[in-house]
C-alpha positions in Angstrom: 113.6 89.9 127.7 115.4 87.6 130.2 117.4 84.8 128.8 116.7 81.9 130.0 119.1 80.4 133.2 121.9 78.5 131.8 121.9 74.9 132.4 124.3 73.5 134.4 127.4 71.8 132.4 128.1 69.2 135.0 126.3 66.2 136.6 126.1 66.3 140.7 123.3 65.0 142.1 124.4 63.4 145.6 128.2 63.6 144.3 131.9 63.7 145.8 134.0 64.8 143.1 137.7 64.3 143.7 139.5 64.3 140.5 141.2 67.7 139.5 139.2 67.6 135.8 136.0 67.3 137.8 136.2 69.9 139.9 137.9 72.4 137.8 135.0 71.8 135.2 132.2 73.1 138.3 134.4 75.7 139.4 135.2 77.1 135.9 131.2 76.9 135.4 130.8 79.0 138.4 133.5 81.5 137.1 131.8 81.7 133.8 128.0 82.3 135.1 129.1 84.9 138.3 127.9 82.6 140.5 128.2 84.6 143.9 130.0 82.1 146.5 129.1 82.3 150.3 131.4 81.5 153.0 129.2 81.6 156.5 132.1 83.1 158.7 131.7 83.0 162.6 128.4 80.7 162.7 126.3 82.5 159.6 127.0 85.8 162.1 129.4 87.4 159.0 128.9 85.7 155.8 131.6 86.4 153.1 130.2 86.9 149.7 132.1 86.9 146.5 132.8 84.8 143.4 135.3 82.6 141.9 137.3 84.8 139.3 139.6 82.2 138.2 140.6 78.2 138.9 144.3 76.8 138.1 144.3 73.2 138.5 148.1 72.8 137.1 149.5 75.2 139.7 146.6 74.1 141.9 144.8 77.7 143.5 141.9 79.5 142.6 141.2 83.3 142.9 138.3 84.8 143.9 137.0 88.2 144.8 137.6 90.5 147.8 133.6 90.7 149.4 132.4 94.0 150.0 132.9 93.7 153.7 136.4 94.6 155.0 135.6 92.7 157.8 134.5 89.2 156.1 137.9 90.0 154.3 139.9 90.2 157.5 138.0 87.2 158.9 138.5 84.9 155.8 142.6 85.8 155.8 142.6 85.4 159.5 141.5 81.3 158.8 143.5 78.1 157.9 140.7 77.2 155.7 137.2 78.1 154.6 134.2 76.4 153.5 132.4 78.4 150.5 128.6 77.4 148.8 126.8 78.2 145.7 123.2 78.0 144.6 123.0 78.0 141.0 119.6 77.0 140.1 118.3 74.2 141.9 121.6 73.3 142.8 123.8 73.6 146.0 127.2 73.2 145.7 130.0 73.1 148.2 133.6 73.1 148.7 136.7 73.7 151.0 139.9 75.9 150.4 142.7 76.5 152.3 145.7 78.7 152.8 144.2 82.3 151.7 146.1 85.1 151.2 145.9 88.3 149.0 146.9 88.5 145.6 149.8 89.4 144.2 150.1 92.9 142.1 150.9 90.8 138.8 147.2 88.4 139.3 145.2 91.5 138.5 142.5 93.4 140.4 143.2 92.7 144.4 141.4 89.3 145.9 142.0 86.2 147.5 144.1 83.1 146.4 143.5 79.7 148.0 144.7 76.4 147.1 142.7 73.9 144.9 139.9 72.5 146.5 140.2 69.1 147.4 136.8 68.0 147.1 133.7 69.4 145.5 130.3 68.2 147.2 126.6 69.2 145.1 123.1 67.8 145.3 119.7 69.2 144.5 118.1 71.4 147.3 115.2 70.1 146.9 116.2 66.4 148.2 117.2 67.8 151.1 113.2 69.2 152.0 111.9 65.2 151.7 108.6 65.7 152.4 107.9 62.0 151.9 109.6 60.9 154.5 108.0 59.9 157.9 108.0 61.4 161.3 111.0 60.3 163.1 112.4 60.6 166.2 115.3 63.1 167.4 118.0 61.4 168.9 121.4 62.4 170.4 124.4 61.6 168.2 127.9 61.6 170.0 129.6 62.9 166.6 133.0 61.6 166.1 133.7 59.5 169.7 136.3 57.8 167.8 138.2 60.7 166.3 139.8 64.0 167.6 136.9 66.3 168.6 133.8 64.8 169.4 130.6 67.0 170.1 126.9 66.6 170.3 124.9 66.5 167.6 121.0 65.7 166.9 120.5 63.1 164.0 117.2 62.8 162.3 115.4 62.3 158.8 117.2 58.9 158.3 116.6 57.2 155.1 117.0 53.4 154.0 119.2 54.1 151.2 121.7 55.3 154.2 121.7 59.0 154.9 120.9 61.0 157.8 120.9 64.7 158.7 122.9 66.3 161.4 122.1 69.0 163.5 124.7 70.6 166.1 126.5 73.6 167.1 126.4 76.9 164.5 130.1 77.2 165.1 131.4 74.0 164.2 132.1 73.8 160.9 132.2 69.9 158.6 133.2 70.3 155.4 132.6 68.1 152.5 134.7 64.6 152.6 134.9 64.6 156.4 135.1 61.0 157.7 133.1 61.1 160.9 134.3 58.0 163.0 132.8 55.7 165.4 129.5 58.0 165.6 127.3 57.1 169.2 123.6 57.3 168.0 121.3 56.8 171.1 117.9 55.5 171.0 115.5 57.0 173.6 115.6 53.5 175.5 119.2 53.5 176.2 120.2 51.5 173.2 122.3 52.9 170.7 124.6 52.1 167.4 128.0 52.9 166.6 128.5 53.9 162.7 131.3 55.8 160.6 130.2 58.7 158.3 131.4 60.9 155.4 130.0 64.2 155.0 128.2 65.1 151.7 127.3 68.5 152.5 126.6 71.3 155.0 124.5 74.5 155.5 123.6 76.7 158.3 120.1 77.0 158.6 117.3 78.5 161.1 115.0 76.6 162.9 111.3 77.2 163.5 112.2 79.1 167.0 114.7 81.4 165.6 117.9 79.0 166.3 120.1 78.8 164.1 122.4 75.5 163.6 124.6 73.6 161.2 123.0 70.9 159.0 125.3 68.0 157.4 124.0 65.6 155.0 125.8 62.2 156.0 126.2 59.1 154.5 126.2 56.1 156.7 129.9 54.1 155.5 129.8 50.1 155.5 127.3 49.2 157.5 126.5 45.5 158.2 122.9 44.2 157.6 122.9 44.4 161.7 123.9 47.7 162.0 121.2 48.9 159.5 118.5 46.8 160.6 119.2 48.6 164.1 119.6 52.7 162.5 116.2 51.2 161.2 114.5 50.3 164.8 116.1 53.1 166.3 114.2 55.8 163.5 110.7 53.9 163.7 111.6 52.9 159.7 111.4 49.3 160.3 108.7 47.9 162.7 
């Protein structure tokens, strides 16, 4: 007989968690149920699957497993940073690590160390599907204009309570906790809105034609009663 899944010992429903107790208490929950852990390497074109084998917030690094794959191994070493996900139940839950290299002989069976994530990110999936919410328009979002790197990026599925869903370029990469400044959304008509936004969460997924892309979950950041009114026009939310 199966046991029934585990429920999940922490609270993360739309969440940012920054504080080291927080996050080590997700992370060791992960540890303790085998969650695997997904990195999608290279745009989703060599995923790195493993799981968390142990978390240190003191020393602040966390171990987890070498993936089958030699070559996701090589790839993950190879980068400054990764972004890893896990889907326990109906949860998705996401977070950044950086610096890995391989164990030493004394931390046991080989793997990979990384430092202490900064920021854990989770919601349900299901919020994500919104079936209740109406048709909107596509429009173009000039992601970042303000910042380093900006790129093109298609923003739709807008809600009132002040988050939108990004859709740009497989290999670009957002992680949770990225401030996205002075974002350009054009309206079909030539008018547009400039907004600031913080990432909640990303995943690579598939479209209906067989393209794949990166999807961000953003939260529009201090918006003035204009601005919103005008994200509102601009999505066909307010008439």
């Amino acid at each position: 007989m199966t046991s029934p899944e585990p429920k999940p010992t922490f609270s993360l429903v739309g969440q940012m968690l920054r504080t080291p107790e927080e996050i080590t208490r997700v992370l060791n929950s992960l540890v303790m149920r085998g969650e695997p852990i997904v990195s999608d390497l290279g745009g989703g074109k060599l995923p790195f699957r493993s799981r968390l084998r142990f978390v240190d917030p003191e020393k602040a690094y966390i171990i987890i497993e070498l993936s089958p794959d030699e070559a996701a191994n090589r790839a993950l070493l190879s980068r400054p940073r990764a972004t890893f996900h896990a889907e326990p139940g109906g949860w998705r839950i996401e977070f950044a690590a950086a610096d890995p290299k391989p164990t030493a002989a004394h931390e046991g069976a080989a793997g990979i160390r990384l430092r202490f994530p900064e920021i854990v990110a989770g919601h349900r999936r299901r919020e994500s599907e919104r079936a209740d919410v109406p048709p909107q328009h596509e429009l173009r979002c000039v992601v970042d204009e303000a910042g380093v790197m900006p790129f093109d990026a298609t923003m739709t599925n807008v809600s009132t309570g002040g988050i939108g869903f990004l859709q740009y370029d497989p290999e670009i990469s957002l992680e949770p906790g990225t401030v996205l400044k002075g974002c350009r959304i054009e309206g079909p008509g030539g008018e547009s809105v400039v907004v600031d936004m913080e990432v909640r969460y990303s995943q690579l997924m598939t479209l209906a034609d067989g393209k794949q892309v990166q999807n961000s979950g953003c939260c529009f950041m201090n918006l003035s009663p204009e601005e919103n009114t005008r994200i509102e026009k601009l999505f066909g939310l307010k008439a």
